[in-house]
MARMARDREN-25092 format. One line per 4 residues: their letters; for each residue x, y, z negated of N, C-alpha, C. Coordinates in steps of 0.05 Angstrom, whole numbers, plus 5000, padded with zeros to 4 digits. Atoms other than C-alpha are relative to their C-alpha. Example, Ala and Ser with C-alpha at 12.3 -4.5 7.8 and 13.67 -1.06 7.14 Angstrom:
AS	5018,4976,5000,5246,4910,4844,5018,5024,5000 | 4984,4976,5001,5273,4979,4857,4985,5022,4986
//
This chain:
XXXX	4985,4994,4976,3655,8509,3062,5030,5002,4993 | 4970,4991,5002,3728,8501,3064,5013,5014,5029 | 4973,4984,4978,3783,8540,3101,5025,4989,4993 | 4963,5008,4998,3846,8510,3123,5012,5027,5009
XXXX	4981,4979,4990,3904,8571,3131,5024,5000,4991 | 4969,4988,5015,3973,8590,3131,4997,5002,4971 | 4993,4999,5022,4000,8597,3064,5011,5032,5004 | 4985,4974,5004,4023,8670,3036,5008,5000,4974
XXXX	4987,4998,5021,4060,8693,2987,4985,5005,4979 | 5022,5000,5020,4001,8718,2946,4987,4972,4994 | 5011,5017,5016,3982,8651,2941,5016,4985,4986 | 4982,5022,5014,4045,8619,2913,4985,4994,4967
XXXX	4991,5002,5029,4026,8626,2834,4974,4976,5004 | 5020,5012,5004,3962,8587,2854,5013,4970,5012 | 4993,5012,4995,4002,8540,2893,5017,4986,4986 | 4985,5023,5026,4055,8520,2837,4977,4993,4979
XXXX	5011,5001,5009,3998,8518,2799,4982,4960,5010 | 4997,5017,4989,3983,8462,2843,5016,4977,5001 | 4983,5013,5001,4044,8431,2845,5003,4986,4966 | 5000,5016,5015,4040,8423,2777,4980,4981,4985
XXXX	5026,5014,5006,3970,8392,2767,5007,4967,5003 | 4976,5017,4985,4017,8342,2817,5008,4986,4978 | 4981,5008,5017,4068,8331,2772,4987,4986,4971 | 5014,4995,5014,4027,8329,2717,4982,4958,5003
XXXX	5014,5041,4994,3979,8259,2751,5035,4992,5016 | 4977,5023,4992,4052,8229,2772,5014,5002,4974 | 4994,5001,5034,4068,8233,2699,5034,5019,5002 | 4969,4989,4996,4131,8278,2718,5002,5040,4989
XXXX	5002,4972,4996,4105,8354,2691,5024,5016,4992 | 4966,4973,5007,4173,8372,2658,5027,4995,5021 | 4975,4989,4989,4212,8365,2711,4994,5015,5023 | 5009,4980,4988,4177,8413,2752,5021,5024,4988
XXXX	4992,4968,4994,4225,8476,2752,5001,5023,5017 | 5011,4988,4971,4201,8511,2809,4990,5031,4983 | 5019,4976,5011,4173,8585,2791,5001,5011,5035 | 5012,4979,4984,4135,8635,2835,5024,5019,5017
XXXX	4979,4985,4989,4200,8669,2848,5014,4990,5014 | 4981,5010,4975,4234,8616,2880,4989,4996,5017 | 5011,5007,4974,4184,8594,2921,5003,5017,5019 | 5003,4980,4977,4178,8661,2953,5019,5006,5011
XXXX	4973,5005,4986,4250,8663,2963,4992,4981,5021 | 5004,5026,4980,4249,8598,2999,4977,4999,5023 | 5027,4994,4980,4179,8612,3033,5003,5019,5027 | 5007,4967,4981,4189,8679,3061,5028,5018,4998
XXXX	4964,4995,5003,4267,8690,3048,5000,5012,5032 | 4987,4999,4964,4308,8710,3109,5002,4969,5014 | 5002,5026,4997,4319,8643,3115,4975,4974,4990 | 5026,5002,5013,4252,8610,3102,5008,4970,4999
XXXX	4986,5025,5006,4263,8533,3085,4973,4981,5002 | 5018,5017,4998,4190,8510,3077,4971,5021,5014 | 5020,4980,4982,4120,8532,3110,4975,4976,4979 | 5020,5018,5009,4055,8504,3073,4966,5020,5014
XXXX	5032,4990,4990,3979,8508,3091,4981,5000,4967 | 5019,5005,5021,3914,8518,3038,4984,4996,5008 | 5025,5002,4998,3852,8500,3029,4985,5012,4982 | 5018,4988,5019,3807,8551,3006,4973,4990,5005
XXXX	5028,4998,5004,3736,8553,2982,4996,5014,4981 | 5009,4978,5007,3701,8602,2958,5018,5024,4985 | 4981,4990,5008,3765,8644,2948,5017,4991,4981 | 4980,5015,5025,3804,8595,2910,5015,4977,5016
XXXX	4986,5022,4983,3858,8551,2938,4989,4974,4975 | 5012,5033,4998,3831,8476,2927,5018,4976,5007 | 4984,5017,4987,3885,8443,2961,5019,5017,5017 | 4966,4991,4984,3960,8448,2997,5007,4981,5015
XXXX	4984,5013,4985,3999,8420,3043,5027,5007,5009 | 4969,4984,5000,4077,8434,3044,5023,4990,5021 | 4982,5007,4978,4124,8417,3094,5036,5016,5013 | 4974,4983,4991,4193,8428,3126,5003,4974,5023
XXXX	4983,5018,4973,4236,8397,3176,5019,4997,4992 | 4981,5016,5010,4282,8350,3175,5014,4988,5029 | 4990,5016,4985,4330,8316,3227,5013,4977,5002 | 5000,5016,5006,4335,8251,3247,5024,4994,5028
XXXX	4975,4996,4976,4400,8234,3289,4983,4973,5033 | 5011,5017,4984,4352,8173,3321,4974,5008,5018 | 5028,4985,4987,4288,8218,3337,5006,5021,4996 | 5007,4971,4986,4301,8288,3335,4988,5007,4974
XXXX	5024,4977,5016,4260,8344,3296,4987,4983,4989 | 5021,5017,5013,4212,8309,3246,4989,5023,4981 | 5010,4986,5022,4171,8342,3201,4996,4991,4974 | 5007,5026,5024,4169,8314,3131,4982,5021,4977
XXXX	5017,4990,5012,4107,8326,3089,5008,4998,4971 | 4991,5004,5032,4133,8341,3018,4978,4993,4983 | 5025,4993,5015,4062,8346,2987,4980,4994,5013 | 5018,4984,4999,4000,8348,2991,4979,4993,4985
XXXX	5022,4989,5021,3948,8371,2937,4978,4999,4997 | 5034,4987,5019,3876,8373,2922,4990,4992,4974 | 5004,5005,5027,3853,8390,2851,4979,4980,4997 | 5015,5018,5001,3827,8340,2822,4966,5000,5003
XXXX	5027,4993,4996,3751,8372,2819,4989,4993,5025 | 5014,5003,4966,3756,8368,2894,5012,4975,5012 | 4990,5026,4985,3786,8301,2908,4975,4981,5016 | 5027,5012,4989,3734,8255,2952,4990,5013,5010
XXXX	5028,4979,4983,3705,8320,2985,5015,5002,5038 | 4991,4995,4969,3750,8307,3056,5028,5024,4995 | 4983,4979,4995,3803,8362,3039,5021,4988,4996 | 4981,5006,4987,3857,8322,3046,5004,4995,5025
XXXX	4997,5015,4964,3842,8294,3113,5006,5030,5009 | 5000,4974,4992,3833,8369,3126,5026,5002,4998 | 4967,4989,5003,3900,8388,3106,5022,4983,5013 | 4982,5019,4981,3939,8325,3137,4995,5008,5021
XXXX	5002,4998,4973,3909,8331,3207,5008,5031,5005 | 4991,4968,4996,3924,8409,3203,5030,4998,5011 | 4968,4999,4991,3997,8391,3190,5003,4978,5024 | 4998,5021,4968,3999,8329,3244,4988,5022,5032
XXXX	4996,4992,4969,3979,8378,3293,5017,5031,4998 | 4973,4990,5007,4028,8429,3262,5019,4986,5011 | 4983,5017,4997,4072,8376,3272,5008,4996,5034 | 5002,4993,4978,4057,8378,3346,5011,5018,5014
XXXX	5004,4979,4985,4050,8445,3364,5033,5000,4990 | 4978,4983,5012,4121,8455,3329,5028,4977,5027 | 4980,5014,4980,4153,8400,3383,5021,4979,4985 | 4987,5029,5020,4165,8339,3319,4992,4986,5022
XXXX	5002,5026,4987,4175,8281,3346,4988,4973,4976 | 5020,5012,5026,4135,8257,3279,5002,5006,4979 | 5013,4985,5025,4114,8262,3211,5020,4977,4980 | 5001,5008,5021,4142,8237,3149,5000,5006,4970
XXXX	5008,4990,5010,4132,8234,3080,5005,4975,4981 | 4997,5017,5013,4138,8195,3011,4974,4991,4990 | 5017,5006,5023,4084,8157,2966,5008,4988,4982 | 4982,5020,5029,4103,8131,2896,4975,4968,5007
XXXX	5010,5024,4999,4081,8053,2902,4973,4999,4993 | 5035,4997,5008,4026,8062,2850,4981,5011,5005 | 5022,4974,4994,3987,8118,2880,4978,4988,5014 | 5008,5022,4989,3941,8068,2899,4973,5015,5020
XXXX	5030,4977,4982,3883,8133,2923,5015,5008,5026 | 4976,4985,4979,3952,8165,2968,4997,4976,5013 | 4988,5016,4980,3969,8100,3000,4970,4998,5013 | 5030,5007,4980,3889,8083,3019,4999,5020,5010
XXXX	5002,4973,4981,3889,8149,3050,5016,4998,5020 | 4973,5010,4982,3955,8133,3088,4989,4982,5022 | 5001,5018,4981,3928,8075,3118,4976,5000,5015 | 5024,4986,4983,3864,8107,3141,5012,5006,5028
XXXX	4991,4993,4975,3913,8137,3190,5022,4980,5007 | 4983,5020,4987,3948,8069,3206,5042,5010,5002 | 4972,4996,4999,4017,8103,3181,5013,4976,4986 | 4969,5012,5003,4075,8060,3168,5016,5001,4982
XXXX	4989,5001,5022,4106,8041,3105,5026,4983,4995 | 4964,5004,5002,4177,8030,3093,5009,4981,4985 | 4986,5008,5018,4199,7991,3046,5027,4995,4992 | 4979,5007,5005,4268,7982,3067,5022,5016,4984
XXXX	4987,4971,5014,4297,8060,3044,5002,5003,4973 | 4999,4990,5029,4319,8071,2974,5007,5028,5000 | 4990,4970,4999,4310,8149,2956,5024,5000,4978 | 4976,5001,5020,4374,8174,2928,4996,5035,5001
XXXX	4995,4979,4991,4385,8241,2909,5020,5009,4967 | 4985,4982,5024,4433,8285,2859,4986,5033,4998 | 5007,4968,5006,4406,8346,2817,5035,5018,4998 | 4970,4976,4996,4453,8409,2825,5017,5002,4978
XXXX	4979,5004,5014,4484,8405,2759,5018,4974,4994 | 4989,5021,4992,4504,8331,2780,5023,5011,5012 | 4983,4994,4985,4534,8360,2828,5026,5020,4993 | 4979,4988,5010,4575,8410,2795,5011,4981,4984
XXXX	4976,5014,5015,4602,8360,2750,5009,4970,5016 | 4992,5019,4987,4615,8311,2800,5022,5012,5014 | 4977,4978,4975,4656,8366,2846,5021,5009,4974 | 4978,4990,5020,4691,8392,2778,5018,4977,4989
XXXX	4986,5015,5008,4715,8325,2760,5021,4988,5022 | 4983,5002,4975,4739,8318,2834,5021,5027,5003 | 4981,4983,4993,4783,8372,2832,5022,5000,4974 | 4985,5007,5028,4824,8352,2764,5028,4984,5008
//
């Protein structure tokens, strides 16, 4: 029996725990820096930044689903799915679908005007899952992004 629910703060340590299982099959586990403390910041701060769901069974989260919002100057509100998790023990048992359609009608109830979300090319189990639900794959977007001590030495050499 699984249970889809909100996420709480008592479950973050199980949830990075998660994240890094993640990291871990995308061959990326050291650059996971995330701890329990930020999350909860960020989770449940004054300013809360992300909202995720679990999937328990038998008192053990099994699976996640993480999310935030994002704005798109062409559509509005979107929701973009950062994640989503199930350990590998439980992969093939439906608890992803579980956890996607949760957030897609999250995604709803919250007044997105849709969902997005990344897959690395090879994930070749993620994308067949993807196209179960006839989503839409991009190819044209290159992600770009700068880590924060980029950024400090990009802004410190701009001010010289």
């Amino acid at each position: 029996m699984i249970k889809i629910r909100i996420g709480t703060k008592e479950d973050l340590p199980q949830v990075l725990d998660l994240v890094k299982e993640l990291a871990e099959y995308e061959r990326a586990l050291k650059e996971v820096t995330n701890t329990v403390q930020r999350m909860e910041l960020d989770a449940f701060g004054k300013e809360p930044v992300f909202g995720f769901f679990v999937a328990e069974k038998k008192d053990r989260i099994v699976g996640i689903s993480l999310y935030y919002y994002r704005y798109s100057t062409w559509k509005g509100k979107r929701l973009y799915l950062e994640d989503i998790v199930v350990t590998q023990s439980e992969r093939g048992n439906g608890i992803g679908h579980l956890l996607f359609e949760e957030t897609m009608r999250y995604s709803l109830a919250s007044n997105c005007t849709g969902m997005q979300w990344q897959v690395l090319d090879w994930n070749e189990p993620a994308i067949n899952f993807y196209k179960k639900y006839n989503a839409r794959f991009d190819a044209e977007w290159i992600n770009c992004h700068l880590d924060s001590n980029q950024i400090q030495n990009l802004l410190a050499k701009s001010t010289k």
